[in-house]
C-alpha positions in Angstrom: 0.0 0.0 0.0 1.6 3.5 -1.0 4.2 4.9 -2.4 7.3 2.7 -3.5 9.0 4.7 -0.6 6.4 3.3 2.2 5.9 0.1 1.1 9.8 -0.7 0.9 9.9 -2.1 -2.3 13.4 -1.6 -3.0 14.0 -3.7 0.2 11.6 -6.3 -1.7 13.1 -6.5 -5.1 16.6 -6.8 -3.1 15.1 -10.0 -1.0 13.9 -11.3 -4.5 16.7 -10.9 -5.8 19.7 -11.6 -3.8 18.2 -13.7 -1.3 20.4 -14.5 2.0 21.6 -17.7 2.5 21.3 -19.5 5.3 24.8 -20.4 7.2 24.7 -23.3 9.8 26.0 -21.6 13.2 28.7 -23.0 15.1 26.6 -23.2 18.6 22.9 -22.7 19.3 23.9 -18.9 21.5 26.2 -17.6 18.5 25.6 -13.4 19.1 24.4 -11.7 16.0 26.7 -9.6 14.1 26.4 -7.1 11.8 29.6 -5.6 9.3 27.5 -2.8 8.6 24.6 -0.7 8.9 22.9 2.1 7.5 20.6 4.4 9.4 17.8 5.6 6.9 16.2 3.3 4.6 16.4 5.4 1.6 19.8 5.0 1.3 21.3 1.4 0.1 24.4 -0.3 0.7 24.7 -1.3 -2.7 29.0 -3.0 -2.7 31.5 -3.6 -0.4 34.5 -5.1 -1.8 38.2 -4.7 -1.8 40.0 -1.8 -2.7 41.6 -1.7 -6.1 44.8 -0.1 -7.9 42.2 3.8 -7.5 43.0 3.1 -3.9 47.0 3.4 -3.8 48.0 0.2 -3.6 46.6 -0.5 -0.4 45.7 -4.2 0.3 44.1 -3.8 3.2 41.4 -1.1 2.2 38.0 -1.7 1.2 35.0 0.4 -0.6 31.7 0.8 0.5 29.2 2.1 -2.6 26.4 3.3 -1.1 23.3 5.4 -3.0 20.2 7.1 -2.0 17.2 5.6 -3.9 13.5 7.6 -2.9 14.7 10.6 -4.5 15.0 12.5 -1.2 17.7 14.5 0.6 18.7 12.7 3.6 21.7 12.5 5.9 22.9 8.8 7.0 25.3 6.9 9.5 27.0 4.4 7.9 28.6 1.9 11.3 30.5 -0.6 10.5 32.1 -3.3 13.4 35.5 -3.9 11.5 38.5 -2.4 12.8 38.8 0.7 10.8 42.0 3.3 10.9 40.9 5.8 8.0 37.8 6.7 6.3 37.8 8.8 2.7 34.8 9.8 0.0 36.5 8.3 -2.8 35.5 8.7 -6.8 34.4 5.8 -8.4 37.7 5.1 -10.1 38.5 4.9 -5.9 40.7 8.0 -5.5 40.3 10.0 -2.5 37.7 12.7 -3.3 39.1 16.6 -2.6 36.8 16.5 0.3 39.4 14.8 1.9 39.0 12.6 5.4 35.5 11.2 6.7 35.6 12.0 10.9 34.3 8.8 12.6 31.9 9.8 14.8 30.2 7.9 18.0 27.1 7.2 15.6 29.6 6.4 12.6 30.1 8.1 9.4 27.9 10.8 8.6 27.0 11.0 4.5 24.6 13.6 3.1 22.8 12.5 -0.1 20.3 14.0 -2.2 18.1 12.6 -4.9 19.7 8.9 -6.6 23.6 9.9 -5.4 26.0 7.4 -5.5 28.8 7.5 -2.6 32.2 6.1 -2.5 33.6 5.5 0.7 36.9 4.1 1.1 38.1 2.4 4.5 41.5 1.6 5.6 41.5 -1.2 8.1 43.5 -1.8 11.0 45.5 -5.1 11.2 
């Protein structure tokens, strides 16, 4: 019922699509874990994957594509449980964007969208 926007059906075509599998846990009281989360649900965490040659040679980076899809302007946190060391808005060749260094923030990384932007965001991880 509604708009796309209220009846989350960008959340549905996702679970259509790319359906989660199902991993066996190792004990019965395993804790649940999340890498990462997003705060609004106009925004999507489209990729995450390893960093390539954009990133300057650093193996142990990774990007995070991220885009807003209701057409609004909204501000996110992006929180991630991985060790991370520095954060960067990154172009999508995965050079560091002029804007320079992301703070980390209690709630995580702030990102402002508006309407369908695509966000690169690379993260350099702690050993």
């Amino acid at each position: 019922a509604g708009s796309f926007q209220e009846a989350g059906g960008i959340q549905q075509a996702y679970n259509l699509n790319f359906p989660l599998p199902a991993v066996p846990a190792s004990c019965a009281r395993c804790p649940a874990w999340s890498a990462f989360s997003v705060s609004s649900p106009a925004v999507v965490l489209e990729t995450l994957k390893q960093a390539g040659a954009g990133a300057e040679g650093r193996p142990e980076a990774v990007v995070v594509q991220l885009y807003e899809a209701r057409g609004s302007t909204v501000t996110a946190w992006l929180q991630t449980s991985l060790p991370v060391k520095e954060e960067m808005l990154c172009d999508l060749l995965e050079r560091p964007a002029a804007r320079g260094h992301l703070p980390l923030e209690q709630r995580g990384l702030r990102l402002s969208f508006t309407p369908f932007l695509v966000l690169s965001v690379l993260l350099v991880l702690s050993h």
